[in-house]
N, C-alpha and C positions, 0 to 999 in steps of 0.2 A: 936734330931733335933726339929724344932719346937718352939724352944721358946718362940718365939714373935709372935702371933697371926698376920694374912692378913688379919681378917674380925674386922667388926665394930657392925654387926648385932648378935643377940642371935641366935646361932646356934638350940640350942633346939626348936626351933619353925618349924626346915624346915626336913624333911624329902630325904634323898640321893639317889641317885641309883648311885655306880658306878660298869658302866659295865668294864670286864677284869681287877678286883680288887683284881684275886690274881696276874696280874703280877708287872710289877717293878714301874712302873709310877701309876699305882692302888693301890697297897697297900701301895702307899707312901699316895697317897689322903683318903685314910681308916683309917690310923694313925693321920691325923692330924684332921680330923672328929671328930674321936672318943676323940682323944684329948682333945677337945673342945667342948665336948659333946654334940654333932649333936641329934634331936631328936631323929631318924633313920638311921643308913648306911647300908643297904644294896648291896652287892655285885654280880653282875652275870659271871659267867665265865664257860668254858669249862674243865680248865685247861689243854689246848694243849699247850698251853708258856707258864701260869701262874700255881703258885704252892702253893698248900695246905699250904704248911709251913710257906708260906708269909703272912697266917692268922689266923694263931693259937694262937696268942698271942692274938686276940681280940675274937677269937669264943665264950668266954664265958661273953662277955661285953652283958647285956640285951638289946641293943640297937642296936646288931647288928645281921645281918640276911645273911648268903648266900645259894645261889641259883644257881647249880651245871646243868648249861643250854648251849644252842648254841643261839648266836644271829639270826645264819640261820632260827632258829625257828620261826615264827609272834608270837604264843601263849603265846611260852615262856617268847617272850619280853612284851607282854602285862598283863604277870602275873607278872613281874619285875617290871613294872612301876606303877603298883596300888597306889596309894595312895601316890608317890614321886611327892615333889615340884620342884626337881634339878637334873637333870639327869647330871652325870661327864662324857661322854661317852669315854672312852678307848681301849674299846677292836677292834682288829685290826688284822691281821696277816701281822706285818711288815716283815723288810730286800728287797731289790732290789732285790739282787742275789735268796734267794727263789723265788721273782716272775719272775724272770727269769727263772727258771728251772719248777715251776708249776704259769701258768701266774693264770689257772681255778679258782685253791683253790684260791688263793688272789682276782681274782673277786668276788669270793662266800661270800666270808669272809665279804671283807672290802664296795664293794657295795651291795650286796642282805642283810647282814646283819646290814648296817647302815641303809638301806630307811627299814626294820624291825624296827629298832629302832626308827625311825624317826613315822612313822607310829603310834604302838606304845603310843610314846609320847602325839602325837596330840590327839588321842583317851582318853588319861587317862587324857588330860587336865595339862599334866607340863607345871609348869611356865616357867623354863629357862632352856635349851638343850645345855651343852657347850661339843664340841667335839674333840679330836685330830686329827687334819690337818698335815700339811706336809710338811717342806721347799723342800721336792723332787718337790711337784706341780711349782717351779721354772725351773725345767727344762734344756734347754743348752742355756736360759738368761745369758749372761757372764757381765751383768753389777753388780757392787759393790757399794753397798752393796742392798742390795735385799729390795724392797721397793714395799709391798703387793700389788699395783691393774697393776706391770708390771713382768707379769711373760714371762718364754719361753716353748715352746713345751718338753711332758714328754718325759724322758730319760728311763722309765722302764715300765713295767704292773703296779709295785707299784705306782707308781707316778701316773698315768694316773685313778686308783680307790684311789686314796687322793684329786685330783682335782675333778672327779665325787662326791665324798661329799660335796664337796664345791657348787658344782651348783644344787645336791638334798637341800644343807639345804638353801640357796638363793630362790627357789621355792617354799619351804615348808613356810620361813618365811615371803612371800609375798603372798602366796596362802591362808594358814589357818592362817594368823597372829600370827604364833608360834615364839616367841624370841629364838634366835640361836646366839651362839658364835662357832665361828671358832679359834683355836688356834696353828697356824704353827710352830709345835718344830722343834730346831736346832739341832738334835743329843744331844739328854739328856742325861746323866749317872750316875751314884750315887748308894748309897747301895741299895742292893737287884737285881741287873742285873745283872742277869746269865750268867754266861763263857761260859754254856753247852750247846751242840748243835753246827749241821752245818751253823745257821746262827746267832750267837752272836755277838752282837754289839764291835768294834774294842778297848775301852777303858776294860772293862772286861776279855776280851781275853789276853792281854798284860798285863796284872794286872794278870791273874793265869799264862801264859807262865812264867814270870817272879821270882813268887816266887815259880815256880818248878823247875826254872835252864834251861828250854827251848829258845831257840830262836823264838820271834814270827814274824811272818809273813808279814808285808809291801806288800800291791798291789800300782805298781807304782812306782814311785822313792821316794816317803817320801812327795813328796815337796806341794801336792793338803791339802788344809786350810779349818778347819772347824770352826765354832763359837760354840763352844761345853757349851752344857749349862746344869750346875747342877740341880739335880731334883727337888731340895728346889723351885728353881727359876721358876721351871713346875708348883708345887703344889702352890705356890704363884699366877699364872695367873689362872687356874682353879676358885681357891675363888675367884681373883679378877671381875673374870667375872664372877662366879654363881650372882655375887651381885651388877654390874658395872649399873649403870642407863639405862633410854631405846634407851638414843642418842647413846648406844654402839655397840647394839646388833644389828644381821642381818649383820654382817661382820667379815673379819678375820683381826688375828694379828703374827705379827712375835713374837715368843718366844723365848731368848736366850738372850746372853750378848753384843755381839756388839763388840764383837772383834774376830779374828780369828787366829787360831795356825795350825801349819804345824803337818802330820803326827811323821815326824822327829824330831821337837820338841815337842811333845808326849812324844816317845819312849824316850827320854833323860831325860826331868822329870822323868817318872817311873821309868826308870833305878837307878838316883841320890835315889829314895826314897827306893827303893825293891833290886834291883841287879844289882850292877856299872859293873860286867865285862862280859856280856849280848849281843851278836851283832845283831841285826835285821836280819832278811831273806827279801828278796823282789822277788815278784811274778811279771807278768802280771799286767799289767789292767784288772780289771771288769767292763765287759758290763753292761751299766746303772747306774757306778759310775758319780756325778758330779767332778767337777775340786774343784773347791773356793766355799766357801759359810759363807758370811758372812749380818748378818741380820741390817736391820733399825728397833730398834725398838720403835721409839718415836710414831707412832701409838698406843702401848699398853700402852707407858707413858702415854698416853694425854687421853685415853678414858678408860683403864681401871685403871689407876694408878698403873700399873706394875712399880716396880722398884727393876730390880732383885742384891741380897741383895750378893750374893756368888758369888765370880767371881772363874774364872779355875782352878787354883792353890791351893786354899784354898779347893775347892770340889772334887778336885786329893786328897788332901792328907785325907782328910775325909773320901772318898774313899778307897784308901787304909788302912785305918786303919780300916776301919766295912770289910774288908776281910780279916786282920790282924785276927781281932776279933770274925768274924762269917763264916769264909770261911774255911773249910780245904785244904790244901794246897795240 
C-alpha cells in the first residue's frame, strides 16, 4: 500500500511520534513514514492492544525508535515527545462494549492519558498535535449524515472520554496556542486488525469466523449502517493534517467515505469473497451501540484536502486478501 504519497513536504526534515504505533491504525501511519523517509518515527505504546509484531519489519530502520511506555505516565510522554515536530496521537483504549463493562480503565486510558499527552506536547514545544476522535462523540444525534459542530449526547463511557478530548484539545489550543487537529474515524478497518480478543472490531471478526467455517455473530437484526472507512483513507487524513495550513487547525473532521452499509450487507460481501454457504448468528443489541452512522465529509475536503482514495469494496477485498496472506486461519 502506499503508493502514492499524501504529503507535499520533505518528510526528512520533521521528526514523528506516533503514540499506539504498534496497534492497527499506528503501524499503518509507521509504514508509510518510514516509507517516505520521515526524519524520525518514533513510536510509544504499551502494547495492551498493539503488537510487537506490527513493528518488526521497521525495528531495524535507523530512523526509527520505540518506546515500550503507558501514556498514564506524564514522564514517559514527556520523554516521547523530545525533540518531535508531529505528534500522530493514537493510542486509545477503544470498543463501547469494553467501556461498558470497565468504564475506569477507558477513563484512565483515553482522558488522563490524552491531557498526558497533550501536556507533554506543549512542554516540548510540538508544532502540530493531530489526534483520534470518534464518530461515537455523535451520540443518539439520529440526523444523517453527521455534520461535525451538531452532535448528540454520548451513548457509552467510550464516547463520553472521545468527546472529553475534543474539549481538552479546544482549551489547550486556545490556551497555550498549541495547533491541534481532531480527527473523527468512522469505523476503520484494514490490514493488521486483530480478530483477537473480547473486543475486536466487527469487520476482522467476520473475516476469521469465516475462513474457519464459523458462523459469526450479528448484534441486532443486521440492518444498523455504518460508513466504514479503509485505513489508507485514515493514514491519508493524519498527513493531511500533520501539514494542512493554520486556517485548519483547532477543529475537528469526519473521517470516512461518505457512504453507508448495513451490517447484513457486510456479511454478504465476505461471505461471496471467503465462504458462500456461511449463515450469520444474531444476538441482542449492545448497550451503547449507535443505530446509523454515516459521515459529511466536505469539511476535511475543504480544509485539509482529504480525498479518500479507497472506497468499501475495494478495501474488503484488500483486506481479505493481507489475511489470506498474513493471517493463519
Amino acid at each position: 500500500m502506499y503508493e502514492t504519497p499524501f504529503h507535499t513536504k520533505d518528510l526528512s526534515s520533521y521528526n514523528f511520534l506516533v503514540t499506539g504505533g504498534a496497534g492497527f491504525i499506528g503501524s499503518n501511519l509507521v509504514e508509510y513514514l518510514l516509507k517516505y523517509n520521515a526524519g524520525k518515527v518514533r513510536v510509544l505504546d504499551n502494547l495492551s492492544t498493539g503488537y510487537r509484531a506490527n513493528l518488526e519489519t521497521f525495528m531495524s530502520y535507523s530512523n526509527f525508535e520505540f518506546i515500550e511506555g503507558d501514556i498514564r505516565n506524564l514522564e514517559t510522554c514527556q520523554t516521547a515527545c523530545q525533540n518531535i515536530d508531529i505528534v500522530l496521537h493514537q493510542a486509545a483504549l477503544g470498543s463501547v462494549p469494553r467501556s461498558v463493562n470497565d468504564p475506569i480503565t477507558t477513563n484512565t486510558v483515553n482522558i488522563d492519558g490524552f491531557l498526558n499527552m497533550l501536556v507533554a506536547a506543549r512542554d516540548a514545544k510540538v508544532k502540530r498535535f493531530v489526534y483520534a476522535a470518534s464518530s461515537s462523540t455523535y451520540g443518539d444525534s439520529k440526523k444523517l449524515p453527521k455534520i461535525e459542530d451538531e452532535i448528540g449526547r454520548p451513548l457509552s463511557p467510550y464516547a463520553v472520554t472521545k468527546y472529553v478530548n475534543e474539549l481538552y484539545a479546544d482549551v489547550f489550543g486556545k490556551t497555550y496556542g498549541m495547533q491541534i487537529i481532531g480527527l473523527r474515524y468512522f469505523n476503520v478497518f484494514g490490514p493488521r486488525q486483530s480478530p483477537q480478543g473480547a473486543y475486536a472490531a466487527v469487520i476482522p471478526l467476520m473475516i476469521d469466523a469465516l475462513r474457519n467455517g464459523v458462523s459469526p455473530r450479528i448484534f441486532g437484526d443486521g440492518e444498523q449502517t455504518r460508513d466504514f472507512t479503509f485505513v489508507a483513507n485514515a493514514v491519508q487524513a493524519n498527513i493531511k493534517a500533520a501539514f494542512a495550513s493554520e486556517d485548519a487547525v483547532n477543529q475537528v473532521y469526519n473521517i470516512a467515505v461518505g457512504e453507508r452499509t448495513s451490517l447484513n450487507q457486510l456479511f454478504s460481501i465476505l461471505k461471496d469473497h471467503i465462504n458462500p454457504v456461511i449463515v450469520a448468528e444474531h444476538a441482542p443489541n449492545r448497550a451503547g451501540d449507535i443505530r446509523d452512522s454515516l459521515a459529511d465529509i466536505s469539511k476535511a475536503t475543504r480544509l485539509l484536502g482529504y480525498d479518500p482514495k479507497v472506497r468499501f469494496e475495494q478495501g474488503l477485498k484488500i483486506t481479505v486478501e493481507w489475511f489470506r496472506d498474513n493471517y493463519t486461519a
